[in-house]
C-alpha positions in Angstrom: 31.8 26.2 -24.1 31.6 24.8 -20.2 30.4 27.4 -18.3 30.2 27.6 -14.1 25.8 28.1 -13.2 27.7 30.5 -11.0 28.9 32.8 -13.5 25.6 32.4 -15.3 24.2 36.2 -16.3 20.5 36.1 -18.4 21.3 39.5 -19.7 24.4 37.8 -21.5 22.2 35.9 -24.7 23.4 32.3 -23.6 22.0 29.2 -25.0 22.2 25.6 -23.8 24.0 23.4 -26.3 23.5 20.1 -24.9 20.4 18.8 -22.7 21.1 18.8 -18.7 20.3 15.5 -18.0 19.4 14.0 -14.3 18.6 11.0 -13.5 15.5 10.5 -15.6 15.0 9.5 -19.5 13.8 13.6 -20.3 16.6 16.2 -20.0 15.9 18.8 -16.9 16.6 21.6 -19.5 16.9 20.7 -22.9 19.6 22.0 -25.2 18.8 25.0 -27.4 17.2 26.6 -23.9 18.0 30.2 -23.3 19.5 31.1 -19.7 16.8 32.8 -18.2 16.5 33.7 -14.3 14.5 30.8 -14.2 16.6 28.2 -16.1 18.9 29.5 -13.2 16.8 28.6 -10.6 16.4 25.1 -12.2 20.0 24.2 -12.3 20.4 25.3 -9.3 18.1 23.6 -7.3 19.2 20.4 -9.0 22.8 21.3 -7.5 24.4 21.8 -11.5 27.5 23.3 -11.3 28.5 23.8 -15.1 26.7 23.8 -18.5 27.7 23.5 -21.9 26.4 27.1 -23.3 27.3 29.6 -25.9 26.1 32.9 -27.5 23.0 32.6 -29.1 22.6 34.6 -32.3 19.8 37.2 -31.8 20.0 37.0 -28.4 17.9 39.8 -27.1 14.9 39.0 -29.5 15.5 35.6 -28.5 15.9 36.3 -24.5 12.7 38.1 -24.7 10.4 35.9 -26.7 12.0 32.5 -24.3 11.2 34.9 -21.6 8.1 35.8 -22.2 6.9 32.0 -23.5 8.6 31.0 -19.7 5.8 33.7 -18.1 3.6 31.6 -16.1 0.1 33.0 -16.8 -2.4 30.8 -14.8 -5.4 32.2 -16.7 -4.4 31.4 -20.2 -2.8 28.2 -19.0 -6.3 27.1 -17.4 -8.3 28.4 -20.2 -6.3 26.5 -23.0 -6.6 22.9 -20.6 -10.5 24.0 -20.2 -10.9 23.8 -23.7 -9.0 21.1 -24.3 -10.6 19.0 -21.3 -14.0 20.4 -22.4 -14.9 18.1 -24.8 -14.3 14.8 -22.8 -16.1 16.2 -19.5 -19.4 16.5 -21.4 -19.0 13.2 -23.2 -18.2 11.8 -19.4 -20.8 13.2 -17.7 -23.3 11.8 -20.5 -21.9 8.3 -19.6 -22.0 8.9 -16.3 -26.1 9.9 -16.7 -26.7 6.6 -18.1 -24.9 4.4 -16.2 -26.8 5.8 -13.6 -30.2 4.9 -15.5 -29.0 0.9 -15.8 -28.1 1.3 -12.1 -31.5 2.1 -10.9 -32.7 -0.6 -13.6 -30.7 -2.9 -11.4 -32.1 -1.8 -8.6 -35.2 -2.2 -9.6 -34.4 -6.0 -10.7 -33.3 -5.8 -13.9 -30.2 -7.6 -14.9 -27.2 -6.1 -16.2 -27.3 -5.2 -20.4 -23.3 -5.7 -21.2 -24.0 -4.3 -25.0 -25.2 -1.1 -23.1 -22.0 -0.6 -20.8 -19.8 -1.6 -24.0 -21.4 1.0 -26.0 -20.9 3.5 -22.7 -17.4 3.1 -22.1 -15.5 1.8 -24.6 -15.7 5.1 -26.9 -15.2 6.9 -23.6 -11.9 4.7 -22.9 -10.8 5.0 -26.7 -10.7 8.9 -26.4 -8.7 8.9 -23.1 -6.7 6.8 -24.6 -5.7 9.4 -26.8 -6.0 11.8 -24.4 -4.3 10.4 -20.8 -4.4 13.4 -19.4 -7.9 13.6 -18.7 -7.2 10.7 -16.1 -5.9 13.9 -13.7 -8.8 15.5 -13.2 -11.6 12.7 -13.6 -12.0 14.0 -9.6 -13.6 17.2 -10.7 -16.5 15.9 -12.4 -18.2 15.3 -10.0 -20.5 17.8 -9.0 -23.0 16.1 -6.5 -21.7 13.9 -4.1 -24.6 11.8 -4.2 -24.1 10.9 -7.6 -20.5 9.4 -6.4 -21.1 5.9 -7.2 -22.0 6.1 -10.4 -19.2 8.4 -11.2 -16.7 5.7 -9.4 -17.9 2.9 -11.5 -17.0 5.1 -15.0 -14.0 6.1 -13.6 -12.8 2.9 -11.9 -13.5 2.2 -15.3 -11.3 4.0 -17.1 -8.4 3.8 -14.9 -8.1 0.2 -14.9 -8.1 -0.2 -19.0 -5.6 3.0 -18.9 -3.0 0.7 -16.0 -3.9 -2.7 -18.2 -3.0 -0.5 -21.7 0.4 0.4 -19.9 0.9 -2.9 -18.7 1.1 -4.1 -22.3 -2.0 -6.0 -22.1 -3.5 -6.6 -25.8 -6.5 -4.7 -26.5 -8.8 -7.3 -26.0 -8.2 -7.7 -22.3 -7.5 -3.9 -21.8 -11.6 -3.6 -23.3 -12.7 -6.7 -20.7 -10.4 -5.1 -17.5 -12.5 -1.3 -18.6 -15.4 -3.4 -18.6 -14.8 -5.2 -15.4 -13.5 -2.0 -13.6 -17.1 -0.3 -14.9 -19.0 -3.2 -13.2 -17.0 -4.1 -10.3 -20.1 -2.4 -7.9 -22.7 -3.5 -9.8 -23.8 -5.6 -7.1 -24.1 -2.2 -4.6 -27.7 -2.6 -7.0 -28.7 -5.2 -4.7 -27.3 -3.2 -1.2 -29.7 -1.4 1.1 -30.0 1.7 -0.8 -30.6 3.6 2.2 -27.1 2.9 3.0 -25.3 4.5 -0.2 -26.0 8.0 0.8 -25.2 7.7 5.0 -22.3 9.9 6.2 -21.9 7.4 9.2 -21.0 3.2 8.0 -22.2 0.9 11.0 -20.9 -2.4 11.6 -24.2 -4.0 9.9 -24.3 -1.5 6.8 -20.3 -2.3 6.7 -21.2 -6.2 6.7 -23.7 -5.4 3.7 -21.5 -3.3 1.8 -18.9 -6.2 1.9 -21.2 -8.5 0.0 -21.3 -6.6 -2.6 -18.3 -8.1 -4.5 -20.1 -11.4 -4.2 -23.8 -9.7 -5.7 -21.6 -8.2 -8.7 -20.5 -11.5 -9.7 -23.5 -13.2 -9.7 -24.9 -10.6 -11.6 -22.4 -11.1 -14.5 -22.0 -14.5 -14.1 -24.1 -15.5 -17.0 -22.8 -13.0 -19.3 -20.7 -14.7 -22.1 -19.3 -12.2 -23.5 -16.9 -10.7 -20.4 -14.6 -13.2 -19.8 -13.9 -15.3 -16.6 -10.5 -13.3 -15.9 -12.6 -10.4 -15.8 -15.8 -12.1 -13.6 -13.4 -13.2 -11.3 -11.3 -9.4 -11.1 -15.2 -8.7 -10.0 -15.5 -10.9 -7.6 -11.7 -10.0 -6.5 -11.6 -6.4 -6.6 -11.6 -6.0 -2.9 -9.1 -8.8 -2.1 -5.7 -7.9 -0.5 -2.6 -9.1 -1.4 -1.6 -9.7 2.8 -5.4 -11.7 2.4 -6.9 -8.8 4.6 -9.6 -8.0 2.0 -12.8 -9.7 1.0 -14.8 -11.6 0.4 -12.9 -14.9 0.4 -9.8 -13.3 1.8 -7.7 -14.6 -0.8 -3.8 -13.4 -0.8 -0.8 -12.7 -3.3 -0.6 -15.5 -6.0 -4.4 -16.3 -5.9 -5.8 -12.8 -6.9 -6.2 -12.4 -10.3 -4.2 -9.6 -12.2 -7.4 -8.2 -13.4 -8.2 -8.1 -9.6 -5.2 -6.3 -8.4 -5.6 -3.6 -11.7 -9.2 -3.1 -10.8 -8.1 -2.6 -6.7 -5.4 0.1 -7.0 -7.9 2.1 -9.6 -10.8 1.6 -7.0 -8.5 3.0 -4.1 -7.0 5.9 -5.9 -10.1 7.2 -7.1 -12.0 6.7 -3.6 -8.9 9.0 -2.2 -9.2 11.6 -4.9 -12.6 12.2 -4.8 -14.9 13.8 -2.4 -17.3 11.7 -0.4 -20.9 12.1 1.8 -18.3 11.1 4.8 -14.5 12.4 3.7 -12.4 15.0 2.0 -10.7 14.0 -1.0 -6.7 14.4 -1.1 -4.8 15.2 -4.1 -3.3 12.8 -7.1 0.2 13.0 -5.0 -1.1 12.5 -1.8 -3.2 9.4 -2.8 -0.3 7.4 -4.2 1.8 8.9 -0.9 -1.2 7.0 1.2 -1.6 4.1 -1.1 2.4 3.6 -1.3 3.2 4.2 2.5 0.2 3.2 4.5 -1.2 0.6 2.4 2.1 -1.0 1.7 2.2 -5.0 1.6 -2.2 -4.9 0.7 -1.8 -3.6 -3.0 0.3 -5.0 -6.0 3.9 -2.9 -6.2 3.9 -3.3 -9.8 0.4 -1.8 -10.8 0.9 0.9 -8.2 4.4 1.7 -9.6 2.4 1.5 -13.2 -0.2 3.8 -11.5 2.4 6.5 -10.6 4.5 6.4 -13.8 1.1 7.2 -15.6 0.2 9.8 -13.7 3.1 11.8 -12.2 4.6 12.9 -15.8 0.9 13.6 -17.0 1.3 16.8 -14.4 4.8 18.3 -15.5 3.2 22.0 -16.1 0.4 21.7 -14.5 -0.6 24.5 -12.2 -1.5 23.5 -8.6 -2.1 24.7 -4.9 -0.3 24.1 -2.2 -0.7 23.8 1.3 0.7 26.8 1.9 -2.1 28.6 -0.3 0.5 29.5 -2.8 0.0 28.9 -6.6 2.7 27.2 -8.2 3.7 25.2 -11.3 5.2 22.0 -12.0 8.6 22.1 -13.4 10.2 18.5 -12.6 9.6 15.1 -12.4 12.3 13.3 -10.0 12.0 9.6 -10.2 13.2 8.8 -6.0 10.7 11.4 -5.3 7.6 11.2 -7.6 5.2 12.8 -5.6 7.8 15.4 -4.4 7.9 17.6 -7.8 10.0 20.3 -8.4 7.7 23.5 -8.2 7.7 27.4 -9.4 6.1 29.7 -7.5 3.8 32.1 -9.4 4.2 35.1 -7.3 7.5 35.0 -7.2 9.0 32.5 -9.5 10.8 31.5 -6.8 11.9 27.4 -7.6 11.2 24.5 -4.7 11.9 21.2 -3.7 9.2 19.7 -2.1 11.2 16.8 -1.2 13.5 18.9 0.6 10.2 20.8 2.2 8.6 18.3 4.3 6.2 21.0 6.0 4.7 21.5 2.3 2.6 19.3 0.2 0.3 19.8 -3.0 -3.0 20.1 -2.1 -5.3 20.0 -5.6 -4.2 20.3 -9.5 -5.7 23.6 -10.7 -5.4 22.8 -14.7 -9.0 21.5 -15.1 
């Protein structure tokens, strides 16, 4: 039966039978809902006037049990993704300790052992694989700033054989892009190491810092078993598409693909994360930043990737926003990806964030 959202009474025992679709492949509400208050709210802020609905049988027992399943409840919510995320962040941080060992081998002179960082982060990149979720919150791991570098490499890492993976790359190149992405500041090794830990950059350190690219590649050079795609998305990484990067200032057609993978991984997790000299933004803000003020420097296509990885990933995910309030993710719309659809927690009130450009989401909670 069509039925006005209007007319729409929770105490009535209704049930969706057919999905409310918008203008993405997964239904707003899905059929079979019940019409609760905050189904209302949903519909409403997508602006849908009628429903196809009809009594549900055992309505009350149903109304209460979809009711109570709807309950937002941040501390069970953030216990169940702890200990879902818990295994994963200890396996992380163990990688992360011994990457940081071969780095101060390296520093020390030593050349890079590529069986080593295989054995490191291909399990690592095999179980977020399975898990992609865990790319949200690789941000929060990091619990000394000073160890940032080393936690950069893993994750740069990661990110870039997850975007290669959903580029339909086989798996032998997403393994050599996780590889290159792990090693792509190898060569910081061979930098000042006076300079890694500085909260102010000077012209000269900024100079050294951009020969790093060039230090990384030389280290690997040698190594036959990463491939020459993958040495030269190495030497690449910092390259910009307009040819404002470095260190060859290369532009569009001559950066490698592995390159441009390995960039937009490096730049979203440098905004994400905090440093010795900035704050870190949010998942939403960082692809706001690296869409509208970096526009013309990245590739569209792996950032477009990026975004369509992450942005669903978050769809129930509790956050903080600006405002201070708590609220949780309910929609995903495709013209506004980084504008969600949000509940607030206190009040269950439903928001637009695209229609609130005074409010943004500051940090995802669910870790």
């Amino acid at each position: 039966m069509k039925m006005r959202v209007s007319q729409l009474k929770p105490e009535a025992g209704l049930r969706l039978i057919e999905n409310v679709n918008g203008l993405t492949k997964n239904p707003i509400v899905p059929k079979d809902t019940i019409i609760t208050n905050e189904v209302i709210d949903v519909l409403n802020a997508f602006a849908v006037k009628e429903v196809e609905a009809v009594k549900a049988d055992n309505s009350e027992k149903l109304i209460k049990k979809k009711a109570k399943n709807h309950q937002i409840d941040p501390i069970s919510e953030s216990k169940q993704n702890d200990k879902k995320l818990l295994y994963f962040q200890q396996h992380y941080q163990e990688v992360v300790k011994e990457y940081k060992k071969e780095f101060q081998r390296w520093q020390s002179g030593g050349t890079v052992d590529i069986s080593i960082i295989r054995r490191l982060v291909i399990p690592l990149f095999e179980q977020l694989e399975k898990e992609p979720i865990h790319v949200l919150f690789l941000q929060n791991y990091i619990e000394n700033v000073q160890d940032y570098i080393y936690h950069h490499a893993i994750s740069v890492g990661l990110i870039s054989g997850y975007l290669a993976k959903r580029l339909n790359m086989n798996r032998g190149e997403c393994f050599q892009v996780t590889l290159a992405g792990s090693l792509c500041d190898c060569g910081m090794a061979r930098v000042n190491p006076g300079i890694l830990n500085q909260n102010i950059i000077n012209n000269d350190d900024q100079r050294e810092i951009k020969l790093h690219p060039t230090y990384s590649y030389k280290m690997l050079q040698k190594i036959p078993s990463l491939s020459t795609s993958a040495k030269l998305a190495v030497l690449k990484h910092h390259e910009r598409i307009d040819g404002s990067g470095y260190p060859l200032k290369e532009k569009g057609k001559n950066i490698h693909l592995y390159a441009k993978i390995i960039a937009i991984a490096d730049v979203y997790h440098a905004l994400i994360c905090n440093r010795i000299y900035k704050t870190k933004v949010s998942p939403f803000r960082a692809i706001e930043i690296m869409t509208r003020e970096m526009f013309g420097k990245l590739d569209v296509s792996v950032l477009q990737t990026l975004t369509n990885c992450l942005m669903p990933l978050s769809i129930n995910m509790l956050i903080k926003l600006s405002t201070h309030q708590i609220g949780k993710i309910l929609f995903i719309d495709h013209r506004y990806p980084t504008r969600p659809v949000i509940q607030l927690v206190e009040s269950n009130e439903v928001i637009q964030l695209n229609e609130q450009n005074d409010i943004s989401i500051k940090e995802i909670l669910n870790n």
